[in-house]
C-alpha positions, 0 to 999 in steps of 0.5 A: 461526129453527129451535128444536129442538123435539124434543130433549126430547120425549115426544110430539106431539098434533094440535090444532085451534083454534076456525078448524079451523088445525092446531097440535101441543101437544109433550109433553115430561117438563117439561110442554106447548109449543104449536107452530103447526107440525102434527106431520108439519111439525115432524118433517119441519123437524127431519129437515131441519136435520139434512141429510134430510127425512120421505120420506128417512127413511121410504125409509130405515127402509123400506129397513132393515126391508122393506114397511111401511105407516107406517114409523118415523121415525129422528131422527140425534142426537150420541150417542143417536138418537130414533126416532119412530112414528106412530099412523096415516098420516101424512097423516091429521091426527088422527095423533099421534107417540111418542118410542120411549123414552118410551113404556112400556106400551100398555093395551086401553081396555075400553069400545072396542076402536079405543082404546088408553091409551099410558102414557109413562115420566113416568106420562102417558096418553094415548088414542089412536084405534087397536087395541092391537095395531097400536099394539103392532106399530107400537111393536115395528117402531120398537123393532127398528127402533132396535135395527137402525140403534144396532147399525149405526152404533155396532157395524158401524162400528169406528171408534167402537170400543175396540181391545178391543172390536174384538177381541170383536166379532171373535170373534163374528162367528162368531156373527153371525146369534145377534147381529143376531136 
């Protein structure tokens, strides 16, 4: 039976048990869930219910934004879509995912410069076995990613329009390369 995991998620960190099994702890803002899924299964069974895959959805986010090597991951919801991104390939098993809008800053740890102190929203820290600045880059690509699939699916496509509204998005489209920068 499918349970949707992600809905209130912050963060998912692989684990491995005493036998060397894979399992992810979910962090979500009301504490910690165990799941015997690896992050990329649990994300994959999410896309999944919701009519795609993770190689759909990494051929999508790379269609939108150009050549990237660990593209972010954009989950459809009714209102507000999750766009996750991933510290590493996702084929490596160490990789751990963030919720875009969880995450709030991203701190150099001082005794290593491969490790960066992710900060979340709620005040959690986690360290993560990457440089800050592609921790940034990766952060900053999901973020303009999120801004280029929210602009494409609520603005461009007027039918979740107020008349009045129409009328404004009219008018600027005179200046549309000013909007979509």
């Amino acid at each position: 039976m499918y349970k949707n995991y992600l809905l209130n998620a912050c963060a998912l960190v692989p684990k491995f048990d005493h036998f060397n099994n894979p399992y992810t702890i979910i962090v979500t803002s009301n504490g910690y869930e165990r799941v015997d899924l690896t992050p990329r299964q649990l994300i994959d069974t999410e896309l999944k219910e919701n009519g795609t895959s993770l190689k759909g959805a990494k051929e999508a986010a790379k269609a939108i934004l150009g050549k990237t090597s660990v593209p972010p991951i954009f989950i459809p919801r009714s209102l507000f879509p999750h766009v996750w991104f991933s510290t590493e390939s996702t084929r490596n098993e160490s990789c751990y995912y963030f919720a875009l809008h969880h995450v709030q800053n991203a701190e150099k740890v001082p005794s290593s410069s491969e490790t960066t102190r992710v900060i979340l929203r709620d005040g959690r820290e986690f360290e993560v076995k990457v440089s800050r600045s592609r921790f940034i880059q990766r952060w900053n690509k999901a973020s303009s990613y999120f801004a280029q699939t929210f602009f494409n699916q609520f603005i461009i496509q007027r039918r979740y329009l107020k008349p009045e509204e129409k009328l404004v998005l009219k008018c600027a489209e005179v200046n549309e390369p000013y909007l979509v920068d």
